[in-house]
BALOBA-1460 file (C-alpha; in Angstrom, 3 decimals):
// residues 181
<rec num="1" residu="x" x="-0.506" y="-11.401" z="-16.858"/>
<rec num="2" residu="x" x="0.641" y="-10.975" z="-20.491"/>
<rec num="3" residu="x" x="-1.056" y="-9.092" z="-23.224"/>
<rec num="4" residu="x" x="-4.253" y="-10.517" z="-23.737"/>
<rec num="5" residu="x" x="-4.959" y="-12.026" z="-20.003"/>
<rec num="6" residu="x" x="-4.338" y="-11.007" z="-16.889"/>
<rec num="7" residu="x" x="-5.553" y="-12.136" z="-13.312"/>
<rec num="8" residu="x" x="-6.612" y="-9.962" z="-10.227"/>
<rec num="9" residu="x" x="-8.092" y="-10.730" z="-7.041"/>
<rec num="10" residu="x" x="-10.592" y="-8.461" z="-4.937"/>
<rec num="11" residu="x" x="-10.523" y="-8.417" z="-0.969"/>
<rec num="12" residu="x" x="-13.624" y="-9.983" z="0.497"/>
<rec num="13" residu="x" x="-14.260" y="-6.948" z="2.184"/>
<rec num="14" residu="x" x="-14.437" y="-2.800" z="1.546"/>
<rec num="15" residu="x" x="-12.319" y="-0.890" z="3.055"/>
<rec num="16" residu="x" x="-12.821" y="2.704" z="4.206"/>
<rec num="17" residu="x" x="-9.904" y="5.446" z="3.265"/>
<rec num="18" residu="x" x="-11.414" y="7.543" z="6.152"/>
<rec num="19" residu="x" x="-10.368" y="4.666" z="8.710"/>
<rec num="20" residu="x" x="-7.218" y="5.050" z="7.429"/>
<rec num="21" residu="x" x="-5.148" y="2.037" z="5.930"/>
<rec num="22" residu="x" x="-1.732" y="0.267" z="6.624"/>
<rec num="23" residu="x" x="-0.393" y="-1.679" z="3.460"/>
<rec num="24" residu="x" x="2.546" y="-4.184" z="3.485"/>
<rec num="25" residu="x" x="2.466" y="-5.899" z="0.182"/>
<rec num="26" residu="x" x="5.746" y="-8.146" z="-1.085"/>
<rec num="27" residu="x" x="6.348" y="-8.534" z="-4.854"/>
<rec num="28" residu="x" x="8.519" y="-9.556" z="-7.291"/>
<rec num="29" residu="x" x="8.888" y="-8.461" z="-10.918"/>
<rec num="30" residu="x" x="11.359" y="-10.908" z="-13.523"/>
<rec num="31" residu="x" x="9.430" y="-10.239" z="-16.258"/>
<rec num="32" residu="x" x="9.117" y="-7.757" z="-19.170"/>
<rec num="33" residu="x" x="5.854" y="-5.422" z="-18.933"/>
<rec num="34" residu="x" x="3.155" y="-5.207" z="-21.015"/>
<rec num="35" residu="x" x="2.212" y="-1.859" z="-19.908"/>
<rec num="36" residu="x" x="4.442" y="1.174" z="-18.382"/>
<rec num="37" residu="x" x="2.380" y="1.524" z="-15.305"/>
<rec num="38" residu="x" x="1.978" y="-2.374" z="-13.497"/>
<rec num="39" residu="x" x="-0.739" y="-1.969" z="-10.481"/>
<rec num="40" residu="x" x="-0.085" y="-3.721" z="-7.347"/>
<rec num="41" residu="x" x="-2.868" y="-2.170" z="-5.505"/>
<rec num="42" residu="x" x="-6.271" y="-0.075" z="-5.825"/>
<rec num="43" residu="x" x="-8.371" y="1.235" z="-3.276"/>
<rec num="44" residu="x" x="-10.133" y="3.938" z="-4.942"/>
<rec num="45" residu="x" x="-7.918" y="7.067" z="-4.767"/>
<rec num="46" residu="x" x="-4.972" y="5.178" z="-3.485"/>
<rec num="47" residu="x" x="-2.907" y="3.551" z="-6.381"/>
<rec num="48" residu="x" x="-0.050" y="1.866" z="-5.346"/>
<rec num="49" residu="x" x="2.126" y="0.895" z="-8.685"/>
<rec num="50" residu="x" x="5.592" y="0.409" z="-10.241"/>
<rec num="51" residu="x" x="6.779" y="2.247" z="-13.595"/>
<rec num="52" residu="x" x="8.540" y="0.466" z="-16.061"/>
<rec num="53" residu="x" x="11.134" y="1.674" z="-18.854"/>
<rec num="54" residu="x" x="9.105" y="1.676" z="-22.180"/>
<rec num="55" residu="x" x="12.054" y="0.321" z="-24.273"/>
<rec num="56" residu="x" x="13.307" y="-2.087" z="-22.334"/>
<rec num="57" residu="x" x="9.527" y="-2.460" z="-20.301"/>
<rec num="58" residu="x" x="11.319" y="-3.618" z="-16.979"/>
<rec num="59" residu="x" x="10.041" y="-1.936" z="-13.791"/>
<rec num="60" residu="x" x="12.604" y="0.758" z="-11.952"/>
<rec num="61" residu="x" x="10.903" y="2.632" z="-9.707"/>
<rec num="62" residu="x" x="8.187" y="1.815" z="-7.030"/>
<rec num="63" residu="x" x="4.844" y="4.928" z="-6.755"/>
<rec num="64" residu="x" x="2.267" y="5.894" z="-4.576"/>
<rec num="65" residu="x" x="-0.496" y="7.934" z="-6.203"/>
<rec num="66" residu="x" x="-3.532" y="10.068" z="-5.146"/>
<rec num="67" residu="x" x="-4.731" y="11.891" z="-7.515"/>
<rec num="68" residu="x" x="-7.523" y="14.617" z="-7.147"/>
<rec num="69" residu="x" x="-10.809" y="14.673" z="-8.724"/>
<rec num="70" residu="x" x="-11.141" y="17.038" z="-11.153"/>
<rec num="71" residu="x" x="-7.550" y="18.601" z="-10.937"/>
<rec num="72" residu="x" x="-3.981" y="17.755" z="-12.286"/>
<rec num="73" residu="x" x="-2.708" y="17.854" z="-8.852"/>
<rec num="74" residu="x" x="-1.969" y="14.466" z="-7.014"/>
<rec num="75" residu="x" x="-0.216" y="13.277" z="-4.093"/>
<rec num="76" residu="x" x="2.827" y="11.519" z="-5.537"/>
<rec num="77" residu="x" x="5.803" y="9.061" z="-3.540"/>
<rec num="78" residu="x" x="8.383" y="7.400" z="-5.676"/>
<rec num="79" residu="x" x="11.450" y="4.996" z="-4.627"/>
<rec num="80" residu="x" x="13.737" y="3.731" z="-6.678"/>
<rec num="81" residu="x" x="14.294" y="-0.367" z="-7.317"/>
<rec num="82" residu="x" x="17.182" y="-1.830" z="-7.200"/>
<rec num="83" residu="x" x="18.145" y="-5.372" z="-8.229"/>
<rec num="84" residu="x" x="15.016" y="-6.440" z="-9.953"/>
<rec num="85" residu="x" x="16.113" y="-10.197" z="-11.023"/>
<rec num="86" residu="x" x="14.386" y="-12.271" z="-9.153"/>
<rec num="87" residu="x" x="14.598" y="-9.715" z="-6.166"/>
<rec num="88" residu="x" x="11.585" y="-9.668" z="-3.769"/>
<rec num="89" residu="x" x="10.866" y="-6.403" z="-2.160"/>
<rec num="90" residu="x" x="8.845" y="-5.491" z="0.755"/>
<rec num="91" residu="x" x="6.924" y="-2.161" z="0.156"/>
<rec num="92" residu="x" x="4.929" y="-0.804" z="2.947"/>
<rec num="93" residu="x" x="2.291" y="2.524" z="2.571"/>
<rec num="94" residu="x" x="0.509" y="4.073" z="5.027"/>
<rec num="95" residu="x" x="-2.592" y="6.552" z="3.937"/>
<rec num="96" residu="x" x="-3.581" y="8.748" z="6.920"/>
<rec num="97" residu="x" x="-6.315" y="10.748" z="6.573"/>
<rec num="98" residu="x" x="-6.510" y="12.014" z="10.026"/>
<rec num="99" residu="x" x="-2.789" y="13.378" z="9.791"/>
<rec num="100" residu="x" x="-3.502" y="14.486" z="6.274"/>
<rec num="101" residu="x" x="-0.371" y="12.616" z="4.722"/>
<rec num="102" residu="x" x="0.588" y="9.639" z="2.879"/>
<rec num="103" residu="x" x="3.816" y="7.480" z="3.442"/>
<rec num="104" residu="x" x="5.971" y="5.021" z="1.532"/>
<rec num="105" residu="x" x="8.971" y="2.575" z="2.593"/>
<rec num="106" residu="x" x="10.648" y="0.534" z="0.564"/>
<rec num="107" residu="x" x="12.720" y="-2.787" z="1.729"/>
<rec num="108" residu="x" x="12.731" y="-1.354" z="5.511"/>
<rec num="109" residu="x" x="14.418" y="2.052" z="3.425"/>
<rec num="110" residu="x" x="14.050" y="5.009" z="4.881"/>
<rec num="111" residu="x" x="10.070" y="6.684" z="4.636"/>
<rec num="112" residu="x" x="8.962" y="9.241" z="2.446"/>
<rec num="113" residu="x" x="5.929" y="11.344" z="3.187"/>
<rec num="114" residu="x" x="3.628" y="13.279" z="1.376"/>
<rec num="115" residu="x" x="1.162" y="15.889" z="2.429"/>
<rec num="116" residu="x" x="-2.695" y="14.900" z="1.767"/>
<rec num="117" residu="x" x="-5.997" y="17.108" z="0.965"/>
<rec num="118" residu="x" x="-8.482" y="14.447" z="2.243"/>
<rec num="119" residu="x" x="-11.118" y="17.079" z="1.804"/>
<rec num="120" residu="x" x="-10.849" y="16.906" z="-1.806"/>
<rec num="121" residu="x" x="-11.156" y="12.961" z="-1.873"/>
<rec num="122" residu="x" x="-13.781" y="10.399" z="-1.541"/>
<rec num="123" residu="x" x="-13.108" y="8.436" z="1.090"/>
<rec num="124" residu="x" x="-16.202" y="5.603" z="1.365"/>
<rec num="125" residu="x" x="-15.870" y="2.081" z="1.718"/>
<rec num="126" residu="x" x="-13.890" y="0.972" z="-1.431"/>
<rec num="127" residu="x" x="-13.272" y="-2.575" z="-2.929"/>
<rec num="128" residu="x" x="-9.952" y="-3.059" z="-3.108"/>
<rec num="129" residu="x" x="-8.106" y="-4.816" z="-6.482"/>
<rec num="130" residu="x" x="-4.874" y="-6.391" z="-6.020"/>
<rec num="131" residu="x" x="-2.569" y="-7.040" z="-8.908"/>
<rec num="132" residu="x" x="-4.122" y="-4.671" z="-11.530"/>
<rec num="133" residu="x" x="-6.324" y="-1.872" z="-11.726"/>
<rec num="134" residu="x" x="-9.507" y="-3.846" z="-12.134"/>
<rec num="135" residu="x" x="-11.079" y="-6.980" z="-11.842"/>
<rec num="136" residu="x" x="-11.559" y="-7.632" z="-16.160"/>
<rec num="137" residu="x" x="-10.482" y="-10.384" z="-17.188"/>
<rec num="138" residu="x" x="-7.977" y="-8.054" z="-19.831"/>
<rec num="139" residu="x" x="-6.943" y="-5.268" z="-17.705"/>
<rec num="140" residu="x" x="-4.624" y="-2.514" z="-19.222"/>
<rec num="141" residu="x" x="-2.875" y="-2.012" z="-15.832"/>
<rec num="142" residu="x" x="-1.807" y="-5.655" z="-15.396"/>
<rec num="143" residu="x" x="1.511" y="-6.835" z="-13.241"/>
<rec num="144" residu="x" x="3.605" y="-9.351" z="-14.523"/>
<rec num="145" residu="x" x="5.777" y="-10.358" z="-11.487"/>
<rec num="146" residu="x" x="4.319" y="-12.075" z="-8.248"/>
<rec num="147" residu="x" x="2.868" y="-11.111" z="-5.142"/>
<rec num="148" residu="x" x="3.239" y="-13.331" z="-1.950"/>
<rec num="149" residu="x" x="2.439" y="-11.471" z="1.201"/>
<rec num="150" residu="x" x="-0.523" y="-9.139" z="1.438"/>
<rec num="151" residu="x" x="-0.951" y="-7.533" z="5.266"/>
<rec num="152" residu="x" x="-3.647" y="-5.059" z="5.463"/>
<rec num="153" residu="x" x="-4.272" y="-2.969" z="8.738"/>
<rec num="154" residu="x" x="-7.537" y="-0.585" z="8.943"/>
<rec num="155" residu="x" x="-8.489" y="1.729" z="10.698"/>
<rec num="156" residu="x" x="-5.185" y="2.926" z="10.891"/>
<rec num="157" residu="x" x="-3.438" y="5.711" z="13.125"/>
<rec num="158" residu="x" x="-0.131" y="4.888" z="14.316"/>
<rec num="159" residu="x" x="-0.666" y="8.505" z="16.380"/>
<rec num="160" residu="x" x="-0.157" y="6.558" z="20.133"/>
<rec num="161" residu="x" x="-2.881" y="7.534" z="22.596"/>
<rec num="162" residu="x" x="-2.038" y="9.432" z="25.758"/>
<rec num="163" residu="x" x="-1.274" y="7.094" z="28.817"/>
<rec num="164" residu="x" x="-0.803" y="9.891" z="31.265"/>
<rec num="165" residu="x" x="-2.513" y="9.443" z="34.396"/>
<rec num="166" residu="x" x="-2.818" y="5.586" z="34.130"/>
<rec num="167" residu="x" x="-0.387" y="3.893" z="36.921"/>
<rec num="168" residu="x" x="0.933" y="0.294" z="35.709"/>
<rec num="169" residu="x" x="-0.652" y="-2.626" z="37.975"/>
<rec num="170" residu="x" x="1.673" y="-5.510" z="38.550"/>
<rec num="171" residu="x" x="0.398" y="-8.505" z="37.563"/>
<rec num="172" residu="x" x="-1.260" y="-10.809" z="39.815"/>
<rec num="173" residu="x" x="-2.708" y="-14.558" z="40.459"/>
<rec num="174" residu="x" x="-5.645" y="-14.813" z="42.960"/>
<rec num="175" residu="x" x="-4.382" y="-11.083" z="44.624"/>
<rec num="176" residu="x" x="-0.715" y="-12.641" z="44.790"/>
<rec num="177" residu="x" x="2.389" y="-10.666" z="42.754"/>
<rec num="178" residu="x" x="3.571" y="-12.731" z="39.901"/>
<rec num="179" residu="x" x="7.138" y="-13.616" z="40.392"/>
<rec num="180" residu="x" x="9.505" y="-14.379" z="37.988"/>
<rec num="181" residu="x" x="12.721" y="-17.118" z="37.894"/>
């Protein structure tokens, strides 16, 4: 994007926040912004962005944002970026609504978590924006970088499910053991 165009793309499908959702998004920013706050994702509460130095308008640190309706308060994850020249990063979020938290990793860096009030959000099925904050064709909350690699898991709940009680069958071809060589 630059300041008087910028291009987003919508997901063919909505997604519901109350599934939960698994984001791994890579991007790239080499290029001065036009705005402090670049979007690289929307899904209606859930803002995924970067923050850029106004002076200099290059992007130094990575955010995940849920902000309450009708209160200052928000859920809030930040990691820093390092090397952005031509650097791609991997940034993967989690949003968790049955565990009540939100997560961030950065470039397989540790992950940050951060407690969630899901009973103060609206969690429907959502269109989801990537690359700015809206689908206009002149969006105030524009990227300038790239994004390559969108993976998108929902319902999400990494919470494994109890396997007591099941006993492991050996696998078998017409009542024979399988062996192996």
């Amino acid at each position: 994007s630059n300041e008087t165009q910028s291009s987003s793309a919508q997901l063919p499908q909505a997604i519901s926040l109350e599934k939960g959702l698994k984001l791994e998004i890579e991007f790239k920013v080499d290029k001065p912004q036009d705005n402090p706050y670049p979007r690289l994702f929307e899904c209606g509460p859930l803002s995924v962005q970067l923050q850029a130095d106004e002076q200099i308008k290059m992007v130094y640190l990575l955010k995940v944002l849920v902000p309450y309706p009708k209160s200052r308060e928000h859920a809030l994850l930040t990691a820093p970026i390092d090397n952005m020249t031509s650097a791609w990063h991997t940034a993967v979020v989690t949003f968790e609504p049955k565990g009540h938290f939100v997560t961030l990793s950065l470039d397989n860096g540790p992950t940050d978590m951060f407690p969630l009030d899901t009973d103060r959000l609206s969690l429907s099925d959502i269109m989801p924006v990537i690359g700015s904050s809206s689908l206009e064709s002149h969006s105030v909350r524009a990227l300038n970088g790239d994004i390559r690699r969108i993976a998108i898991t929902t319902p999400y709940d990494p919470r494994p499910q109890s396997f007591d009680g099941i006993k492991p069958q050996p696998p078998t071809i017409n009542g024979k053991p399988v062996e192996h060589f």
